[in-house]
PQR file of N, CA, C, O and H, with PARSE charges and radii, in Angstrom:
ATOM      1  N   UNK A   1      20.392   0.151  14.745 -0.4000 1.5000
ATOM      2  CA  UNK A   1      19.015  -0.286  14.553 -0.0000 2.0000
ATOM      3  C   UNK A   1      18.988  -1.455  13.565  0.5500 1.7000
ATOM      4  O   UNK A   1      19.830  -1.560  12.673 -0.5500 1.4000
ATOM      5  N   UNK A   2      18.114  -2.225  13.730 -0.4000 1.5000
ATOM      6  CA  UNK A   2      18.278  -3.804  12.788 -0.0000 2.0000
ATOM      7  C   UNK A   2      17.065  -3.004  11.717  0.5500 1.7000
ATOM      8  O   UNK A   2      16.232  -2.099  11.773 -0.5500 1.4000
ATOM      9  H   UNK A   2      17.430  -2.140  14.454  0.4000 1.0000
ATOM     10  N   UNK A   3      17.654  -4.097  10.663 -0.4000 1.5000
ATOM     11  CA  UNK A   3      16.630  -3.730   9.296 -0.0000 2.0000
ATOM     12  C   UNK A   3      16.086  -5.192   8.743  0.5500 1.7000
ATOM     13  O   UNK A   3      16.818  -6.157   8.522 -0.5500 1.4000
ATOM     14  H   UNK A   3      18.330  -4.832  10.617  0.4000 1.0000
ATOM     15  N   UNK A   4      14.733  -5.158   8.575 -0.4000 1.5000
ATOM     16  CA  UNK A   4      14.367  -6.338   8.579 -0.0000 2.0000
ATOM     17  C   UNK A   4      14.224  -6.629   6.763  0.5500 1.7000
ATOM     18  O   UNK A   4      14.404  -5.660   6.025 -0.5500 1.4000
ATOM     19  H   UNK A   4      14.138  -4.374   8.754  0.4000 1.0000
ATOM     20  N   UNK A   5      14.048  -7.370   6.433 -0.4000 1.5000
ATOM     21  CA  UNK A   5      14.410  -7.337   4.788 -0.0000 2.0000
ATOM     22  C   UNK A   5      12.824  -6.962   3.989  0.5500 1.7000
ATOM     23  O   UNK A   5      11.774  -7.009   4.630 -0.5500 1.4000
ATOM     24  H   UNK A   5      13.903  -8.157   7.033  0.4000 1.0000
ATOM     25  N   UNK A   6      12.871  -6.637   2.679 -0.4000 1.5000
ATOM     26  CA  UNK A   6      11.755  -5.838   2.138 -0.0000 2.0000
ATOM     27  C   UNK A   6      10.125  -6.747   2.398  0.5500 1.7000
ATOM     28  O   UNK A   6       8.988  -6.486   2.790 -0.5500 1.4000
ATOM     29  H   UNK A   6      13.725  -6.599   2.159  0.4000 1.0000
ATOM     30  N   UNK A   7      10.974  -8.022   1.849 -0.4000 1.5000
ATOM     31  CA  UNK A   7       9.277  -9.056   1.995 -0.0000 2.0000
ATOM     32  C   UNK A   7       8.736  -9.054   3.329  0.5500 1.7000
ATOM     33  O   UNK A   7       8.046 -10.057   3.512 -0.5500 1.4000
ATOM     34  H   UNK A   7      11.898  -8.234   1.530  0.4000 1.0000
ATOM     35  N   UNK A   8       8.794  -8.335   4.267 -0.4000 1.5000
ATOM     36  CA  UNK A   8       8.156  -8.362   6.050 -0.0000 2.0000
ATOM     37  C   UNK A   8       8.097  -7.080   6.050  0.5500 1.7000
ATOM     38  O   UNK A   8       8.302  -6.627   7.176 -0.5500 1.4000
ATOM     39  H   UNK A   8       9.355  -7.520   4.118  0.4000 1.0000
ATOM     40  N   UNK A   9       7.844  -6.061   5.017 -0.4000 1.5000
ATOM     41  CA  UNK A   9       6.885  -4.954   5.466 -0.0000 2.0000
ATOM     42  C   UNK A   9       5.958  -5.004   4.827  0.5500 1.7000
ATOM     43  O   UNK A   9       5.722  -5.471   3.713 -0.5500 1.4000
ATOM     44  H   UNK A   9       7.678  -6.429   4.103  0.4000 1.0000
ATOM     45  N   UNK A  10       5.066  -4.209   5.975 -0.4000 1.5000
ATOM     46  CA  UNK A  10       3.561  -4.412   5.870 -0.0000 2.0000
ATOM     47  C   UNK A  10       3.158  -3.343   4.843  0.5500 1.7000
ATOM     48  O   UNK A  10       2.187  -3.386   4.088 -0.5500 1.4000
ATOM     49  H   UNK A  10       5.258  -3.830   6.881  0.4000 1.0000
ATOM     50  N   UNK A  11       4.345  -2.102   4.983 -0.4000 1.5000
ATOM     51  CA  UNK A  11       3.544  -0.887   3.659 -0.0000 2.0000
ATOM     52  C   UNK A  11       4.226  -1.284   2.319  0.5500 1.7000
ATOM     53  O   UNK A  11       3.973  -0.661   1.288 -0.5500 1.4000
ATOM     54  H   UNK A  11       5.134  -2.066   5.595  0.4000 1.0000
ATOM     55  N   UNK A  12       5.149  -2.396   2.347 -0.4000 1.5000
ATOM     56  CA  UNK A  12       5.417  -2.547   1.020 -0.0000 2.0000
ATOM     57  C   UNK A  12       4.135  -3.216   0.702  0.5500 1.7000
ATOM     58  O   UNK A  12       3.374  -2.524   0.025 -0.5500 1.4000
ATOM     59  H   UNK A  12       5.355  -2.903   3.185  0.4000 1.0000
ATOM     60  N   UNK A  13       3.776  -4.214   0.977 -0.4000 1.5000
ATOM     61  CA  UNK A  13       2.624  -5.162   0.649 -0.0000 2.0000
ATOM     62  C   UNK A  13       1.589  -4.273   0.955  0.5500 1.7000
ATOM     63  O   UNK A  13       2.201  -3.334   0.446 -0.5500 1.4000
ATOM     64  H   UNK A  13       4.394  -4.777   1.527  0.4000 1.0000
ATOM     65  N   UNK A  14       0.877  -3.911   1.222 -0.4000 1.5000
ATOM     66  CA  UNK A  14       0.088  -3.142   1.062 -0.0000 2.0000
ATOM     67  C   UNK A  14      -0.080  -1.888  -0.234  0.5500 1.7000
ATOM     68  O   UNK A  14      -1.147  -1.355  -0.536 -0.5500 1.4000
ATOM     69  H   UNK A  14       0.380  -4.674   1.636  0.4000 1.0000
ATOM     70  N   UNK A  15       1.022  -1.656  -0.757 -0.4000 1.5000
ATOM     71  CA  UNK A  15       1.484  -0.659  -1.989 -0.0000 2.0000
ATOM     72  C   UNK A  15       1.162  -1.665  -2.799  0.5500 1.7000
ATOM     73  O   UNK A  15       0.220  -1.528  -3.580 -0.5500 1.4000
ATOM     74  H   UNK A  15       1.889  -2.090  -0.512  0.4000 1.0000
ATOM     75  N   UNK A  16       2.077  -3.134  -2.730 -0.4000 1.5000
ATOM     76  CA  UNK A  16       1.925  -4.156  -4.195 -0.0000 2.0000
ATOM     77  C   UNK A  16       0.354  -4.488  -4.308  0.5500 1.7000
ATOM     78  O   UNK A  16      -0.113  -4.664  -5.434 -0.5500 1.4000
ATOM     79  H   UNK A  16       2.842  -3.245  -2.095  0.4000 1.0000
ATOM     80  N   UNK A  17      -0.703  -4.602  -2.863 -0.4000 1.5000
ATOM     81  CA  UNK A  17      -1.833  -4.979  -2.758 -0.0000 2.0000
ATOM     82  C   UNK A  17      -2.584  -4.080  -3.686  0.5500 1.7000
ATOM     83  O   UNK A  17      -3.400  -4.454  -4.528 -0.5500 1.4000
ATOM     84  H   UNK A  17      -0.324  -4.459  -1.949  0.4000 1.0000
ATOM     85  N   UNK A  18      -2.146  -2.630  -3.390 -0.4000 1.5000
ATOM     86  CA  UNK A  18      -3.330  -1.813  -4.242 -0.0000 2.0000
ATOM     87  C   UNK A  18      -2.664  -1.214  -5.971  0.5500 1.7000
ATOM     88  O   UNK A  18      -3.178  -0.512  -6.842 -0.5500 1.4000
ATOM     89  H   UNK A  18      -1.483  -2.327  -2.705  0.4000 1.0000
ATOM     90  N   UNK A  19      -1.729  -1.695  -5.893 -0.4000 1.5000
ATOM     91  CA  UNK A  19      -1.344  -1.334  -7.128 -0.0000 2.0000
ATOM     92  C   UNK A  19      -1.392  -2.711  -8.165  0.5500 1.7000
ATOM     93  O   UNK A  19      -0.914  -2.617  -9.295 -0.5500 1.4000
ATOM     94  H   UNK A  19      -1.312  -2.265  -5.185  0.4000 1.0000
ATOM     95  N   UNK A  20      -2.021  -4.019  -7.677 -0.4000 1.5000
ATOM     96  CA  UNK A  20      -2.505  -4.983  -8.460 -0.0000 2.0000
ATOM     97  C   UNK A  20      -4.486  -4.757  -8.170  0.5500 1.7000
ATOM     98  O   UNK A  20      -5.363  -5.535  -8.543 -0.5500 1.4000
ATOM     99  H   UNK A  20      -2.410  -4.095  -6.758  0.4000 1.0000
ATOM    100  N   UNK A  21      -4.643  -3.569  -7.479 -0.4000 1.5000
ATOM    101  CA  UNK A  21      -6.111  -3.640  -7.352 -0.0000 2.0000
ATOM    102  C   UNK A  21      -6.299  -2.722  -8.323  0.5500 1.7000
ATOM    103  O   UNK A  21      -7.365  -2.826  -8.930 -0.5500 1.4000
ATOM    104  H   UNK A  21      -3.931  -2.937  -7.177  0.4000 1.0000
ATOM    105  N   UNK A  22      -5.341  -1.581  -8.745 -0.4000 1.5000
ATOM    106  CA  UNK A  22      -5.535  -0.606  -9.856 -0.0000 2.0000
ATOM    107  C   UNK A  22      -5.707  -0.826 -10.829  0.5500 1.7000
ATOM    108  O   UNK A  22      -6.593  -0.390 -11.565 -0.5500 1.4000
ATOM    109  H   UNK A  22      -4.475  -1.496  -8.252  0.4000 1.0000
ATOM    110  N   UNK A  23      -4.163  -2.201 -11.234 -0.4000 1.5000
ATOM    111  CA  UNK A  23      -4.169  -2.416 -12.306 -0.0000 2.0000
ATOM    112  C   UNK A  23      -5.127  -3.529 -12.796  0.5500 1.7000
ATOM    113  O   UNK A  23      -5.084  -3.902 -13.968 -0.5500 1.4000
ATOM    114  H   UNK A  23      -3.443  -2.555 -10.636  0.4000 1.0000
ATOM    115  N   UNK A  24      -6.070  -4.109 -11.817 -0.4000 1.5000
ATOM    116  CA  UNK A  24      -7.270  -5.076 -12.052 -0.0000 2.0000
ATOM    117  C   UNK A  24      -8.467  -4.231 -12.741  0.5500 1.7000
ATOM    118  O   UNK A  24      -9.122  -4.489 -13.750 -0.5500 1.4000
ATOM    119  H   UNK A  24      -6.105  -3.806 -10.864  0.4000 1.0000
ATOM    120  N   UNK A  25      -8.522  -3.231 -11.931 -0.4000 1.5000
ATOM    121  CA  UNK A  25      -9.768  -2.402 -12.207 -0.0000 2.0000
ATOM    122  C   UNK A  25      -9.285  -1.291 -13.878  0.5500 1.7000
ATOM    123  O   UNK A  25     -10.246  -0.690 -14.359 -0.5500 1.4000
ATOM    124  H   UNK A  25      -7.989  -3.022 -11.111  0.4000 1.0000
ATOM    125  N   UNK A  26      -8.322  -1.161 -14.388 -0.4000 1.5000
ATOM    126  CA  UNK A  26      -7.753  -0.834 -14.972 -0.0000 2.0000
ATOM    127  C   UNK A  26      -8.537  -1.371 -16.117  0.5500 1.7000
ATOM    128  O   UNK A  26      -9.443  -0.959 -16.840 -0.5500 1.4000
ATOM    129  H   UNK A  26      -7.541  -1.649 -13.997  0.4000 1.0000
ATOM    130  N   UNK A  27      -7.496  -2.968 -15.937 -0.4000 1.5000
ATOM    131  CA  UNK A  27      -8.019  -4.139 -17.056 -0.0000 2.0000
ATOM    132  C   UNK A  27      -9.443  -4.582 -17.330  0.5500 1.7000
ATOM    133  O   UNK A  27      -9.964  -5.262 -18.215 -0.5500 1.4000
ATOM    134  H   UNK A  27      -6.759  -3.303 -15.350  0.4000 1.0000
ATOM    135  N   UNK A  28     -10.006  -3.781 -15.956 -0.4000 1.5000
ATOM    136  CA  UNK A  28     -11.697  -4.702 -16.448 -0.0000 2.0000
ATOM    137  C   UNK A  28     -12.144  -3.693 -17.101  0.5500 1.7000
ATOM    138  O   UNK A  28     -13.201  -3.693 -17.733 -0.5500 1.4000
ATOM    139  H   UNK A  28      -9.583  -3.229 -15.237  0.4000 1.0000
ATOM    140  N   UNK A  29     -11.070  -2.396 -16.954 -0.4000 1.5000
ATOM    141  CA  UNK A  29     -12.377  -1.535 -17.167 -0.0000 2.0000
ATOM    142  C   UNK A  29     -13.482  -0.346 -16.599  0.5500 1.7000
ATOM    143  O   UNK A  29     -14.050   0.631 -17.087 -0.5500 1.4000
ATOM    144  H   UNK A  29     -10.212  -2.396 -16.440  0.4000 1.0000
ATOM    145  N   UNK A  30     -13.432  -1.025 -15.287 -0.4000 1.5000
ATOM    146  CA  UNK A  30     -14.362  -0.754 -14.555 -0.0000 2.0000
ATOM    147  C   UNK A  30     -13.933  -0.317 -12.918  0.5500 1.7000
ATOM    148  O   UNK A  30     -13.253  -1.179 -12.361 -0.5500 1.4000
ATOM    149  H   UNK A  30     -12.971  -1.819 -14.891  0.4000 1.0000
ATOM    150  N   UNK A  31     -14.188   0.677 -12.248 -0.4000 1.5000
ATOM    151  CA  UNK A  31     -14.125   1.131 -11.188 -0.0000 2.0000
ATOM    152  C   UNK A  31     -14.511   0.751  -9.753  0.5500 1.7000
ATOM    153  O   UNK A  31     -15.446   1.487  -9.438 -0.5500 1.4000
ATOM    154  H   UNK A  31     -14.740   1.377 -12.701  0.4000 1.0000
ATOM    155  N   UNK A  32     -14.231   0.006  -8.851 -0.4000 1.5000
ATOM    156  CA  UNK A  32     -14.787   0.029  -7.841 -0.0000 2.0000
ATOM    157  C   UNK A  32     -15.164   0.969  -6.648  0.5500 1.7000
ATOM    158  O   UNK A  32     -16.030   0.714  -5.811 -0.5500 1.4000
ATOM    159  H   UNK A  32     -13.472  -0.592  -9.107  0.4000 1.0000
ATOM    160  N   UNK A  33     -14.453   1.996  -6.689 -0.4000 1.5000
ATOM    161  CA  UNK A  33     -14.820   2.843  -6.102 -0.0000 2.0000
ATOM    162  C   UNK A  33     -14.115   4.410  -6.527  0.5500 1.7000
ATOM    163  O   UNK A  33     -13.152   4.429  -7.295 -0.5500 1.4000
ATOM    164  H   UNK A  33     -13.749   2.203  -7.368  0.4000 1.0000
ATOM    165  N   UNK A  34     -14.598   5.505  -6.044 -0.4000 1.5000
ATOM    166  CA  UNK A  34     -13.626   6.948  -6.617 -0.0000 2.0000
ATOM    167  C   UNK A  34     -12.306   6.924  -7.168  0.5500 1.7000
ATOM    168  O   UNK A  34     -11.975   5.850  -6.665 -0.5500 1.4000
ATOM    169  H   UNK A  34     -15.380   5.490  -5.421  0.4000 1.0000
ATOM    170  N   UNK A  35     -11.209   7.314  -7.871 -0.4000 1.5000
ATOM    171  CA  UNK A  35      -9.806   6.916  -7.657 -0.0000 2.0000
ATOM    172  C   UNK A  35      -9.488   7.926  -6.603  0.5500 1.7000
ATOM    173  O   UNK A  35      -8.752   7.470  -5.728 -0.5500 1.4000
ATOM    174  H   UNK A  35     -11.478   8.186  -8.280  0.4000 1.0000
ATOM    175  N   UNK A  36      -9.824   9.114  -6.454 -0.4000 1.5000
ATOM    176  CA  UNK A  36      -9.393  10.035  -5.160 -0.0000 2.0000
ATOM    177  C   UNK A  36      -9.955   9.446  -3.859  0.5500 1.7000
ATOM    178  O   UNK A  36      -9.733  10.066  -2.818 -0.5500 1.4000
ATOM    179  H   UNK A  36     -10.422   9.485  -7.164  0.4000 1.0000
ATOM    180  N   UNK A  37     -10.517   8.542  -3.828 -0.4000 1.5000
ATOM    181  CA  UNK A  37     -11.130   7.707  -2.553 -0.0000 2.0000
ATOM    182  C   UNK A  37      -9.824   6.962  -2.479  0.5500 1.7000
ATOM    183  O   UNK A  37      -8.868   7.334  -1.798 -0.5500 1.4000
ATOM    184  H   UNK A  37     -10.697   8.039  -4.673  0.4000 1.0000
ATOM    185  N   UNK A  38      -9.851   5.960  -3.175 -0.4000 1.5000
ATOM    186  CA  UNK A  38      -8.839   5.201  -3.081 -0.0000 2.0000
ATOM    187  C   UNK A  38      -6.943   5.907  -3.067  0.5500 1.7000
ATOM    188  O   UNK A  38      -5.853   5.389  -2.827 -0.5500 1.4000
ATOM    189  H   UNK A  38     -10.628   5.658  -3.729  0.4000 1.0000
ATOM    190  N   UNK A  39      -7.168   6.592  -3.261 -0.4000 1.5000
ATOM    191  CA  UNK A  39      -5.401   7.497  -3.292 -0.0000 2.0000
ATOM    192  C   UNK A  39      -5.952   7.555  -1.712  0.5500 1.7000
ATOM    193  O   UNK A  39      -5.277   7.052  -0.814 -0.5500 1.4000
ATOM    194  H   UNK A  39      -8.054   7.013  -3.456  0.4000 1.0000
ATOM    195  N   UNK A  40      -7.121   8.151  -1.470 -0.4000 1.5000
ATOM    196  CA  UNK A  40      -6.979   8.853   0.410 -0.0000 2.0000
ATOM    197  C   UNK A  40      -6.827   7.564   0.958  0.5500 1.7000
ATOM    198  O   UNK A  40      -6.129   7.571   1.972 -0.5500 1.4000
ATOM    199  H   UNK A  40      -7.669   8.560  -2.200  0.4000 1.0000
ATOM    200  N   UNK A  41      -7.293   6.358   0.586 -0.4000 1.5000
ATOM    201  CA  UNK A  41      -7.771   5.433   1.308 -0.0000 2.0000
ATOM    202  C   UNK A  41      -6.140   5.161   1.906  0.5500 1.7000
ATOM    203  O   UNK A  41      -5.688   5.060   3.047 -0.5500 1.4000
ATOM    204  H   UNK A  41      -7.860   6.352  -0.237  0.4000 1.0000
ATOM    205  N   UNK A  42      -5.459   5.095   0.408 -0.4000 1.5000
ATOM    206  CA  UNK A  42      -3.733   4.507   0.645 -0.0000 2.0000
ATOM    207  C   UNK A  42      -3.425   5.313   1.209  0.5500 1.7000
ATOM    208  O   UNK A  42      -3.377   5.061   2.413 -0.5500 1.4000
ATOM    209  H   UNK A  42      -5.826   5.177  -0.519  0.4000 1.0000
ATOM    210  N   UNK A  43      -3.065   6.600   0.847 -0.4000 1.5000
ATOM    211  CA  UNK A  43      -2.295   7.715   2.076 -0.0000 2.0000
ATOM    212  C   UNK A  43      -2.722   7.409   4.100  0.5500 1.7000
ATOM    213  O   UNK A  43      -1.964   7.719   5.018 -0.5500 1.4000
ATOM    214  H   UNK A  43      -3.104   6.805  -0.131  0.4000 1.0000
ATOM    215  N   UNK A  44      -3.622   6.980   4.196 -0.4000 1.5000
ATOM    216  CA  UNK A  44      -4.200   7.351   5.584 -0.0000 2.0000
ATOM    217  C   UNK A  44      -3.757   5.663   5.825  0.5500 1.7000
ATOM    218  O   UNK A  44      -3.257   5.510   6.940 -0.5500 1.4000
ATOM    219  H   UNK A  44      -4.238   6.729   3.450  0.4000 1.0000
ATOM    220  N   UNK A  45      -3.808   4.886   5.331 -0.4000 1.5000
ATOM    221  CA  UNK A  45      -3.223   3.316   5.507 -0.0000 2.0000
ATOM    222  C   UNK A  45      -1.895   3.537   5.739  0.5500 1.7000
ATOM    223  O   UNK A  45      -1.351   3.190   6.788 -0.5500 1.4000
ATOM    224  H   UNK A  45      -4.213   5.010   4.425  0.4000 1.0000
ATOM    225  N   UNK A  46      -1.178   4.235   4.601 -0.4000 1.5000
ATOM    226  CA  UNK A  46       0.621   4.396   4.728 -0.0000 2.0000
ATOM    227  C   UNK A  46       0.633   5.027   6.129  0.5500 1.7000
ATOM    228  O   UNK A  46       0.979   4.479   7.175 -0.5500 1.4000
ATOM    229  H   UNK A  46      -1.619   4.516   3.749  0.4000 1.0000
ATOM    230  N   UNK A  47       0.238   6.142   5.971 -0.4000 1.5000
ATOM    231  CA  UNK A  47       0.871   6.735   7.569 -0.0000 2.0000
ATOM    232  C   UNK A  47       0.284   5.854   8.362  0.5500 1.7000
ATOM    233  O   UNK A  47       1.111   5.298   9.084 -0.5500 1.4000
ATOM    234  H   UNK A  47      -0.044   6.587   5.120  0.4000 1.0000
ATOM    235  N   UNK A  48      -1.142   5.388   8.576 -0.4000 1.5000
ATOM    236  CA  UNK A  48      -0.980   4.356  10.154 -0.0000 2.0000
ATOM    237  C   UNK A  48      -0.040   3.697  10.016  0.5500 1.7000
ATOM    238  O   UNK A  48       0.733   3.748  10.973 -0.5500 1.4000
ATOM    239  H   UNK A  48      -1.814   5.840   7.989  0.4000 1.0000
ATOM    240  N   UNK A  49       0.329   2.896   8.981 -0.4000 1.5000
ATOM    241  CA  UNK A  49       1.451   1.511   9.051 -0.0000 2.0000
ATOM    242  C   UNK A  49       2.878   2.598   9.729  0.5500 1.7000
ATOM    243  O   UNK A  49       3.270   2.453  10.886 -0.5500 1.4000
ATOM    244  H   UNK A  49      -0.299   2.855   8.204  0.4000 1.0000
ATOM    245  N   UNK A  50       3.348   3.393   8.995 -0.4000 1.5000
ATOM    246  CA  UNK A  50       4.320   4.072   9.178 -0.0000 2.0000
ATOM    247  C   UNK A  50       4.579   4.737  11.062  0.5500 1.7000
ATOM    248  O   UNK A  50       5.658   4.835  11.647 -0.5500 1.4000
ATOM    249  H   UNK A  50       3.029   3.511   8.054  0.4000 1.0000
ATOM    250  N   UNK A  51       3.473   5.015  11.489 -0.4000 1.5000
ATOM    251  CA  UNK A  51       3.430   5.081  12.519 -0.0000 2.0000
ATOM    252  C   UNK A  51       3.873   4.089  13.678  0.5500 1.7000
ATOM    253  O   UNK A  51       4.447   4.267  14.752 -0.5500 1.4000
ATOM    254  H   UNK A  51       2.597   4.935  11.014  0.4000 1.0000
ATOM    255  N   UNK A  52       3.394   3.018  13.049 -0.4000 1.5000
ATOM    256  CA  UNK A  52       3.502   2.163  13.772 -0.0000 2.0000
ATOM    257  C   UNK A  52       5.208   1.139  13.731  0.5500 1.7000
ATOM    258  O   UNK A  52       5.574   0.225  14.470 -0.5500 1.4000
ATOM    259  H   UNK A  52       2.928   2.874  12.176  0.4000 1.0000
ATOM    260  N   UNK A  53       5.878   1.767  12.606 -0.4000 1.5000
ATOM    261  CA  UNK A  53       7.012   1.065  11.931 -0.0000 2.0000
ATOM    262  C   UNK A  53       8.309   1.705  13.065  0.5500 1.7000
ATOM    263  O   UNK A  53       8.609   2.852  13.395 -0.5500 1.4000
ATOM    264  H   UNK A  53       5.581   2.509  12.006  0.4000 1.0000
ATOM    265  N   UNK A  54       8.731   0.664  13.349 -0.4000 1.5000
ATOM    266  CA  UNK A  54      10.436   1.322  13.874 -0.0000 2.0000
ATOM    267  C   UNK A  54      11.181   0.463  13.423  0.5500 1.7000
ATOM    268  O   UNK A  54      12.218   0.527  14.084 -0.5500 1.4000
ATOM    269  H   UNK A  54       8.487  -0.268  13.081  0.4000 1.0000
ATOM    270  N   UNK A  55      11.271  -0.457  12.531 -0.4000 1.5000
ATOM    271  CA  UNK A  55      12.741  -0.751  12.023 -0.0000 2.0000
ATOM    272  C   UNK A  55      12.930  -0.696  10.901  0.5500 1.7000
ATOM    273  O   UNK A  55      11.927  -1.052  10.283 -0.5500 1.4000
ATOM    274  H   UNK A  55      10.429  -0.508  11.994  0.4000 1.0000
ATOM    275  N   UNK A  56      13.998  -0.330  10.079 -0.4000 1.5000
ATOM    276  CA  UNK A  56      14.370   0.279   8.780 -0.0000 2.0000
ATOM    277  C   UNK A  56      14.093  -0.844   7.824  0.5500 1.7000
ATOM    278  O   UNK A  56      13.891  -1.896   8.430 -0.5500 1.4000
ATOM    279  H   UNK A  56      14.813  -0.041  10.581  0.4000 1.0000
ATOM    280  N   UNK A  57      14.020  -0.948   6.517 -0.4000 1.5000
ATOM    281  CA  UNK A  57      14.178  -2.021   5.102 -0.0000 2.0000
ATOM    282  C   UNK A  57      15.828  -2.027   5.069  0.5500 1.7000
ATOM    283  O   UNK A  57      16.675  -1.231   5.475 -0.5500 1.4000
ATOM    284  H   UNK A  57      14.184  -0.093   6.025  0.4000 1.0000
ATOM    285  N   UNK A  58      15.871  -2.955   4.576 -0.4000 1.5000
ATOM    286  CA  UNK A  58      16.830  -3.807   4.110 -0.0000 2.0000
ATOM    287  C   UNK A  58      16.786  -3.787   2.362  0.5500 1.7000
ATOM    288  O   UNK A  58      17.567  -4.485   1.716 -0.5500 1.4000
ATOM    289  H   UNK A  58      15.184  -3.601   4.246  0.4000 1.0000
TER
END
């Protein structure tokens, strides 16, 4: 099976996406939405992406 290298997955970037949205909302202060919203929001994002994934990281 080919492995495509880390920067061309979509659930890595998506992890770095919300873990600079944490640490934004962190720094302001201020909340944009539930944090248990947002944990479900990522879990149910990871598995679609994951679903959809067939070739390994690099």
């Amino acid at each position: 099976m080919n492995a495509k290298k880390w920067y061309a997955s979509k659930t890595i970037w998506t992890n770095v996406a919300a873990l600079a949205a944490v640490g934004a909302q962190a720094a302001v202060g201020n909340s944009v939405m539930d944090p248990a919203l947002q944990a479900a929001l990522l879990a149910v994002t990871n598995t679609a992406l994951r679903l959809f994934t067939s070739e390994r990281v690099a």
